[in-house]
Backbone as a ProteinNet text record, in pm:
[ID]
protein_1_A
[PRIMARY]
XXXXXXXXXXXXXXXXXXXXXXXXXXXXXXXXXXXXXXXXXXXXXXXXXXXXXXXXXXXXXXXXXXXXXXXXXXXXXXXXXXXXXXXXXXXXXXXXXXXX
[TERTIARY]
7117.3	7039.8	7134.1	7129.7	7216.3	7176	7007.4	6924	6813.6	6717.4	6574.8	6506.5	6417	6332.1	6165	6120.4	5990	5936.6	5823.1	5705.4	5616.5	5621.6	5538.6	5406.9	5331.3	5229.2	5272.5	5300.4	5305	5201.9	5205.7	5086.5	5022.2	4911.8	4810.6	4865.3	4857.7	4892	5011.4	5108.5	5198.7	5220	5340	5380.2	5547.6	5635.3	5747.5	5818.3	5892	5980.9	6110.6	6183.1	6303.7	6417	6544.7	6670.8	6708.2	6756	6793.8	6963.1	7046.4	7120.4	7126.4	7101.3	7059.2	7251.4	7218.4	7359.1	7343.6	7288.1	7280.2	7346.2	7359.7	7445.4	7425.3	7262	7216.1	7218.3	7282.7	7347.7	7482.7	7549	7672.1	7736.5	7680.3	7738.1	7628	7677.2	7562.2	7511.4	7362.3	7300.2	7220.4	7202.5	7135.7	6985.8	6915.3	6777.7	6698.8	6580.3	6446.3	6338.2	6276.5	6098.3	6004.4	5889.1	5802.5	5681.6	5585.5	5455.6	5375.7	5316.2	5253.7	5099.6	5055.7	4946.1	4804.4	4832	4774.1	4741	4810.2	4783.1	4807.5	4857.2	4850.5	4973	5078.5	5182.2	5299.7	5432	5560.5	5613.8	5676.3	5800.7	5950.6	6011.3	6188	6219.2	6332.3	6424.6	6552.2	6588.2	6759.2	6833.9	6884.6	6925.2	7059.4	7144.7	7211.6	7130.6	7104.8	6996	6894.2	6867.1	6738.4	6589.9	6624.2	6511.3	6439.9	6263.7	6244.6	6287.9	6270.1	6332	6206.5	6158.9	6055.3	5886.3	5821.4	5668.3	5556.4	5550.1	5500.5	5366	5304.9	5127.8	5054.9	5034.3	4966.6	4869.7	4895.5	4792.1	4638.9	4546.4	4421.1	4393.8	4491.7	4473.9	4624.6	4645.2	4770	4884.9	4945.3	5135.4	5185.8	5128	5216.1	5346.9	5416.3	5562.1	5629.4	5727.3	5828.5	5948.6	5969.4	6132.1	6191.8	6332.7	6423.5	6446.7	6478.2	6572.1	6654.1	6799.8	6894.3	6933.7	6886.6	6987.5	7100.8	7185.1	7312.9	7261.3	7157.8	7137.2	7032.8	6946.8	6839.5	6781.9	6702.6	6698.1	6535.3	6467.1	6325.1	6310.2	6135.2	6090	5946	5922.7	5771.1	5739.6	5618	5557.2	5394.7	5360.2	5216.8	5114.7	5025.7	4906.5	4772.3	4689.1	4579	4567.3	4540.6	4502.2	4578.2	4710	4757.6	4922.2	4948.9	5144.2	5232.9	5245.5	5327.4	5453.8	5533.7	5691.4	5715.3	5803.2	5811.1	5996.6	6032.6	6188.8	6203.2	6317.2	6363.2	6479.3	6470.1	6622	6685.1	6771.8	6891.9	6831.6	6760.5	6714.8	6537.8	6490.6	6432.9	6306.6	6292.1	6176.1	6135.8	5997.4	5974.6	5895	5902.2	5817.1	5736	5595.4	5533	5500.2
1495.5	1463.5	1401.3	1438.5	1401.8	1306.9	1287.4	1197.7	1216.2	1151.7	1139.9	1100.2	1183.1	1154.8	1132.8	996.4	990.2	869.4	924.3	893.1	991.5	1093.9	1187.6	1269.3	1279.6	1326.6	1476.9	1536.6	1592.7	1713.3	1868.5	1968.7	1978.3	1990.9	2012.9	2187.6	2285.2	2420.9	2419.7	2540.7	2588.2	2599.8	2509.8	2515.2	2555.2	2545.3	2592.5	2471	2378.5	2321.1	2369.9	2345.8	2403	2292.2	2334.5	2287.4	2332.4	2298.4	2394	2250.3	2330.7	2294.1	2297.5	2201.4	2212.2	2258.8	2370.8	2401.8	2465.1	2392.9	2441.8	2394.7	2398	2326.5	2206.9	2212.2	2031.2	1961.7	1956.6	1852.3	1846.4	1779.6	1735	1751.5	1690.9	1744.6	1816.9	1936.1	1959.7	1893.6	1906.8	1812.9	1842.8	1782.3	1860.5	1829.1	1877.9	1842.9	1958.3	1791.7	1914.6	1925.4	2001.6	1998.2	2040.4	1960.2	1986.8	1933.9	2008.7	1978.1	1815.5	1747.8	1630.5	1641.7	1665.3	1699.1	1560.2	1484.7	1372.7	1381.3	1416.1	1452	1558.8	1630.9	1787.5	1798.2	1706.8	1712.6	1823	1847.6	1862	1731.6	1699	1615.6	1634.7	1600.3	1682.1	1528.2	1571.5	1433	1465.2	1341.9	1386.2	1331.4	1453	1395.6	1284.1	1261.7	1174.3	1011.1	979.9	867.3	845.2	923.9	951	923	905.6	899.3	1026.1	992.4	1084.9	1112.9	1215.1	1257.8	1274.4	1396.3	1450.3	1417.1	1420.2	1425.8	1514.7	1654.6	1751.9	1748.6	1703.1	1756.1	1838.5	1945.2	2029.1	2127.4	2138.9	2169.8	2154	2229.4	2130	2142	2235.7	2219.2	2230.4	2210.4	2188.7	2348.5	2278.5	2362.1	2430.4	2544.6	2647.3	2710.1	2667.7	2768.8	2715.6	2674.5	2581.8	2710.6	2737.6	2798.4	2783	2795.9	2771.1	2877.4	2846.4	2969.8	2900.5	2932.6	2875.6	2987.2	2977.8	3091.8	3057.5	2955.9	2898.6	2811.1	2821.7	2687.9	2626.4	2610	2532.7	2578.8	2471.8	2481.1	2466.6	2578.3	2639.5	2553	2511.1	2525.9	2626.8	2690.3	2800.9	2714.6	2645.6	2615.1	2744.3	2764.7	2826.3	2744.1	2765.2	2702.4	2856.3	2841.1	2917.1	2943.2	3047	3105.5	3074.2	3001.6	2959.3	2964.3	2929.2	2981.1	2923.1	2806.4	2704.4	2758	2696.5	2747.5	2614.6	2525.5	2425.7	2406	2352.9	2335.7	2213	2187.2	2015.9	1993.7	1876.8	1895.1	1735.6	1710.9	1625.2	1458.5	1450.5	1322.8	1320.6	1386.4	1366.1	1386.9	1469.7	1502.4	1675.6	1702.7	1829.1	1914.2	2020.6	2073.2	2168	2201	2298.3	2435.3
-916.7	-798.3	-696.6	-594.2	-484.8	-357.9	-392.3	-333.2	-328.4	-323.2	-369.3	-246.3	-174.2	-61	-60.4	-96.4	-108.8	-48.1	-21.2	72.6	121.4	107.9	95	54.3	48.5	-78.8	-126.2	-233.6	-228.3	-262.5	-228.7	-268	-363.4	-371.6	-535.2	-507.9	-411.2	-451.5	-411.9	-442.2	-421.6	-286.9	-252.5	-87.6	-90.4	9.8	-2.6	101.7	-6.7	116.4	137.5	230.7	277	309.6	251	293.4	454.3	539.7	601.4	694.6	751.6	798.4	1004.2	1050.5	1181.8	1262.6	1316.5	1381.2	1534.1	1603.1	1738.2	1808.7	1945	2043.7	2084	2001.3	2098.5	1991.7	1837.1	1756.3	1753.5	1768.7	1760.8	1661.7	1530.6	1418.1	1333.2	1232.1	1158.3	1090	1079.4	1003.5	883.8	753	648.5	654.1	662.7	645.3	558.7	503.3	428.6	515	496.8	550.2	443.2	421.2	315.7	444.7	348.6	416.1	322.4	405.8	353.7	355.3	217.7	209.2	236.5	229.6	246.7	437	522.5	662.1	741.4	664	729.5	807.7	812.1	862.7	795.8	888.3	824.3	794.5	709.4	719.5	709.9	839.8	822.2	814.9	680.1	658.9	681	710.5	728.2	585.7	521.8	417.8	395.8	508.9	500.8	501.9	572.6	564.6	510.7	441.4	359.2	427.7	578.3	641.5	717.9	757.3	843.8	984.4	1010.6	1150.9	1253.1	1186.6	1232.8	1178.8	1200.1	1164.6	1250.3	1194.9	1308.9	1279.2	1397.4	1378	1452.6	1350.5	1420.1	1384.1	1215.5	1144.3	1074.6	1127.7	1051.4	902.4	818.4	706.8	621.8	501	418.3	458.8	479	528.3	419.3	366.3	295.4	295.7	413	403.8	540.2	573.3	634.7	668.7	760.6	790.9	886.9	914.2	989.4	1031.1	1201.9	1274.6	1381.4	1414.7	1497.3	1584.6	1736	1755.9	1873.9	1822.2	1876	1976.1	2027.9	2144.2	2071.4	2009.9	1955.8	1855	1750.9	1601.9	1614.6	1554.5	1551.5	1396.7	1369.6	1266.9	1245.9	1185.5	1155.5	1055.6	1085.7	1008.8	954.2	859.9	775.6	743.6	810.4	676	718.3	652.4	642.2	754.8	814.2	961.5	1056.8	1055.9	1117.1	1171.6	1268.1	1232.1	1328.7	1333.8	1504.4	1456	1585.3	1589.8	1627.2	1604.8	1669.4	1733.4	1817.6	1875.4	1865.4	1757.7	1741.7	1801.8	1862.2	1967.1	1912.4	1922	1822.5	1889	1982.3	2042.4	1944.2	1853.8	1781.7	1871.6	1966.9	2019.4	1973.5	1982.9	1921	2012.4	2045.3	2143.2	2011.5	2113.7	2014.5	2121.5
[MASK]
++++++++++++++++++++++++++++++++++++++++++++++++++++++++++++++++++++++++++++++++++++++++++++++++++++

């Protein structure tokens, strides 16, 4: 184990969290992060795995977050979040603000 990130609730069903590595132009250095969905509020949670803290806390779902992914395309770092009927894109930019 290389570090342990909790505070979370985690899923009664099968959800998918993700590693992903932030490499766009608007972080400075790359950064490692997870995203899991928090079933207790319907949130994402992106941690930064160096600090073991959160970064992000995305709300936008009205029901539990099935599937989390990453996309970079050299200027800014996308998250797709899933839940039931549902499908946001969100843009995280390195000052820890999130557009939806």
């Amino acid at each position: 184990v290389v570090t342990t990130l909790a505070g979370h609730v985690s899923q009664k069903v099968l959800s998918k969290s993700l590693a992903f590595t932030s490499s766009s132009a608007s972080f400075r250095d790359p950064c490692l992060s997870v995203a899991s969905g928090d079933e207790a509020t319907d949130e994402v949670w992106v941690w930064d795995v160096a600090t073991s803290s959160v970064s992000y806390r995305l709300q936008a779902h009205p029901t539990t977050v099935m599937d989390v992914r990453h996309a970079c395309d050299g200027e800014e770092d996308f998250l797709g979040t899933l839940s039931e009927g549902r499908l946001d894109l969100f843009r995280l930019a390195a000052s820890h603000s999130v557009d939806v």
